[in-house]
C-alpha positions in Angstrom: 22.1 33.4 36.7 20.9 35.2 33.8 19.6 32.2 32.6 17.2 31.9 35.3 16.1 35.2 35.1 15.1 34.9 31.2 13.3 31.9 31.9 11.7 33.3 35.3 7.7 33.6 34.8 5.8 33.3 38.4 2.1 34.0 36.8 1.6 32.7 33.4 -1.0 34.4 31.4 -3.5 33.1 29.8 -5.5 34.6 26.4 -8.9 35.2 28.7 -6.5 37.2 30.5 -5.4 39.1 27.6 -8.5 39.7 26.9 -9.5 40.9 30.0 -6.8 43.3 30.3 -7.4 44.8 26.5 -10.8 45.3 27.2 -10.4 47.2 30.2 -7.3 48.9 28.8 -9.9 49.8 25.9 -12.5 50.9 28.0 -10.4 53.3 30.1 -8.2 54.9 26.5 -12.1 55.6 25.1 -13.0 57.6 28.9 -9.7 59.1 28.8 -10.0 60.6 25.3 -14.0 61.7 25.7 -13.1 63.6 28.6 -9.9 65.3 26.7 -12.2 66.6 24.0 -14.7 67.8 26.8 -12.2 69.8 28.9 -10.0 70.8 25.9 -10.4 74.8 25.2 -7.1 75.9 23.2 -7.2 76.9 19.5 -5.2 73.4 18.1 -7.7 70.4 18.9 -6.1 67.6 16.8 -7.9 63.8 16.2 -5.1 62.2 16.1 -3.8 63.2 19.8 -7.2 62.2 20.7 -7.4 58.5 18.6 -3.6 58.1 20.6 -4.4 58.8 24.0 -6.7 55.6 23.5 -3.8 53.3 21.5 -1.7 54.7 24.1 -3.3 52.8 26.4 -3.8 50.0 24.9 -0.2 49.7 23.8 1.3 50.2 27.7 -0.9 47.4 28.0 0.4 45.1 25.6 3.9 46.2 26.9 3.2 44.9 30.4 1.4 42.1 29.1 4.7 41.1 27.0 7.3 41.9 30.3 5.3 40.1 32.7 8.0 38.8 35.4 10.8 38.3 33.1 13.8 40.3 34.1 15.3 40.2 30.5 12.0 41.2 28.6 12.0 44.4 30.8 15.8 45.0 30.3 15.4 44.4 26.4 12.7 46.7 26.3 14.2 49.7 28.0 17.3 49.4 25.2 14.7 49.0 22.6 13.2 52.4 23.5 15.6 54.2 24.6 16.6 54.0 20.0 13.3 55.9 20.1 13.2 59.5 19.3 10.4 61.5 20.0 10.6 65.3 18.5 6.7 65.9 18.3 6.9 69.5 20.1 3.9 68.6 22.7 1.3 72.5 22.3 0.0 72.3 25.8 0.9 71.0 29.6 -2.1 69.6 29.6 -2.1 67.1 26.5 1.5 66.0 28.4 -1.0 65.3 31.3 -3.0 63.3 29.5 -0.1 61.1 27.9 0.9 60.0 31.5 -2.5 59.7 32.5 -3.1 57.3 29.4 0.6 55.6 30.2 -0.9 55.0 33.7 -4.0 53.5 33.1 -2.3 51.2 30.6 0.0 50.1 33.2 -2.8 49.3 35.8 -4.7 47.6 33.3 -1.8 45.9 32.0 -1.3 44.2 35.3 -4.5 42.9 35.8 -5.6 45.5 38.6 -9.0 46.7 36.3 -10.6 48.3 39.5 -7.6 50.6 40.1 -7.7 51.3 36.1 -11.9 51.9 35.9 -11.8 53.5 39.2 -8.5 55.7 38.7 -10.1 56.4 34.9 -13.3 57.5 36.6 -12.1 59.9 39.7 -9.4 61.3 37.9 -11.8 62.2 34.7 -14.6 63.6 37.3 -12.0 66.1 38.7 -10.7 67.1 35.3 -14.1 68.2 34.4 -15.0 69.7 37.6 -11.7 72.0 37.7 -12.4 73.3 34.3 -16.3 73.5 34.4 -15.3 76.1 37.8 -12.1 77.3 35.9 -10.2 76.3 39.0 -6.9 78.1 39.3 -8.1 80.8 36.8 -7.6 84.7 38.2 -10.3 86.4 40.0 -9.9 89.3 37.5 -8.8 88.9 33.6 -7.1 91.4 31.7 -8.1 92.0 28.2 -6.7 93.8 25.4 -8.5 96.9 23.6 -7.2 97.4 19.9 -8.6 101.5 18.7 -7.7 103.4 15.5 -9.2 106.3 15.8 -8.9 110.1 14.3 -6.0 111.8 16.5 -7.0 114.7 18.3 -7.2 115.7 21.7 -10.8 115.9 22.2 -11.1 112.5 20.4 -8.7 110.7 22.8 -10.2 112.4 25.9 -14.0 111.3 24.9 -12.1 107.4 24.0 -10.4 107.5 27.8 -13.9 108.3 29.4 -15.8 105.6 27.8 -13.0 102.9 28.8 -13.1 104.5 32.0 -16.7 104.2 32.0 -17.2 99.9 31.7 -13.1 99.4 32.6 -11.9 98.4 36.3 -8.4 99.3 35.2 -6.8 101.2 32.4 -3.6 101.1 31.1 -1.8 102.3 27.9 0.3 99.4 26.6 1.4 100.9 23.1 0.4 103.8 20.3 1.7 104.6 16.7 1.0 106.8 14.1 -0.5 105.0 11.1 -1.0 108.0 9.3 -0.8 112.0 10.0 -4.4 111.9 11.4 -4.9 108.5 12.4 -3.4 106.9 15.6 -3.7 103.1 16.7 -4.0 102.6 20.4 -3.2 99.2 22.6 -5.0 99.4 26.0 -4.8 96.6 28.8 -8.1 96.8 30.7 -10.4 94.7 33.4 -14.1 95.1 33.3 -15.8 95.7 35.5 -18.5 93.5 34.6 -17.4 90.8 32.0 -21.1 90.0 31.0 -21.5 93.7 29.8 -18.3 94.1 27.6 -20.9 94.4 24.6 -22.0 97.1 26.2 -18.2 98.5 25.7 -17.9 97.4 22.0 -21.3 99.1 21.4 -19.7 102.5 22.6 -16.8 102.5 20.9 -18.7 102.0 17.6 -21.1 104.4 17.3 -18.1 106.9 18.3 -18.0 107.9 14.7 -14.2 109.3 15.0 -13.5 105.3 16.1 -12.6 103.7 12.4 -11.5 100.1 14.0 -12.1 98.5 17.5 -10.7 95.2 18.6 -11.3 93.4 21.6 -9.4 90.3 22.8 -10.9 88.0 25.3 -9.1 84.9 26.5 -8.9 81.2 25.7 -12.6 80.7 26.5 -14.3 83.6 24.4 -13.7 84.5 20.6 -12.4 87.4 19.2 -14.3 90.6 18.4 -13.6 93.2 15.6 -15.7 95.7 13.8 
């Protein structure tokens, strides 16, 4: 019985099918990894996850290509990979996204369904860039953080609270030391109240000439400020 199985092969393929398959497997990897380095905002971009996500694809492809309908490939394959161990620590849920996505496509592609694989590899790409282009799922208010050293006194801290108070939705104290005996650093947790003005927050701060260091974290999608 196992025999038959082995030698079991319903649809033979031929190399214009191969072809076919690669091509489209190709075409798909290359979409998938342009719209990666499009939507991708964190701080670790790496080339070779990108130049992957498209062998990916074309490797799941030659894997499905190779099982076809034999039983015993597919059973000699899982016990080949299963010897496989991955420890690459994977930064970000969304590059893990991207590995299935890529692992998907391959498969469709693999088959010999192409318009599932362009089509799939189009819609899903369209609504990857469309929820990050209108930051779906992102709060409707951010909190930042507001890094001060500043000359300690109690006129000093009172003039610093008013002008967060001033350009700052919300204000809270999140930490304070002593650097020195007249020198305190401050962590505050704030939300503007308008996001587009924080300059007008830095600006402030700065020309408060007891204010010797002002830091202002934003998140993913703006840079650092310091002065």
């Amino acid at each position: 019985m196992f025999d038959q199985f082995q030698s079991l092969e319903l649809f033979p393929v031929t190399v214009m099918d191969v072809m076919t398959n690669l091509i489209v497997a190709l075409m798909c990897g290359l979409i998938i990894a342009i719209v990666y380095r499009f939507i991708y905002k964190g701080p670790s971009y790496s080339v070779s996850y990108v130049n992957s996500l498209v062998l990916l694809t074309l490797i799941t492809s030659v894997v499905i290509l190779v099982i076809g309908n034999n039983l015993a490939r597919a059973f000699g394959l899982v016990g080949a990979m299963s010897i496989i161990r991955f420890r690459t620590a994977v930064r970000d849920v969304q590059d893990i996204v991207f590995i299935f996505f890529a692992l998907s496509i391959g498969m469709a592609a693999g088959v010999g369904l192409h318009m599932i694989a362009l089509s799939g590899t189009l819609l899903i790409s369209i609504i990857a860039i469309i929820l990050v282009t209108f930051k779906f799922g992102a709060p409707r208010k951010r909190e930042y953080l507001v890094q001060l050293t500043y000359i300690s006194n109690p006129e000093n801290e009172s003039k610093l609270e008013g002008i967060l108070k001033k350009h700052c939705r919300k204000l809270r104290l999140v930490n304070m030391k002593t650097i020195s005996e007249d020198r305190i650093e401050g962590f505050y947790q704030v939300t503007y109240k308008n996001k587009d003005k924080s300059g007008e927050l830095l600006r402030d701060l700065t020309s408060f000439d007891q204010v010797i260091n002002v830091n202002l974290f934003f998140d993913e999608d703006d840079s650092d400020v310091s002065t």
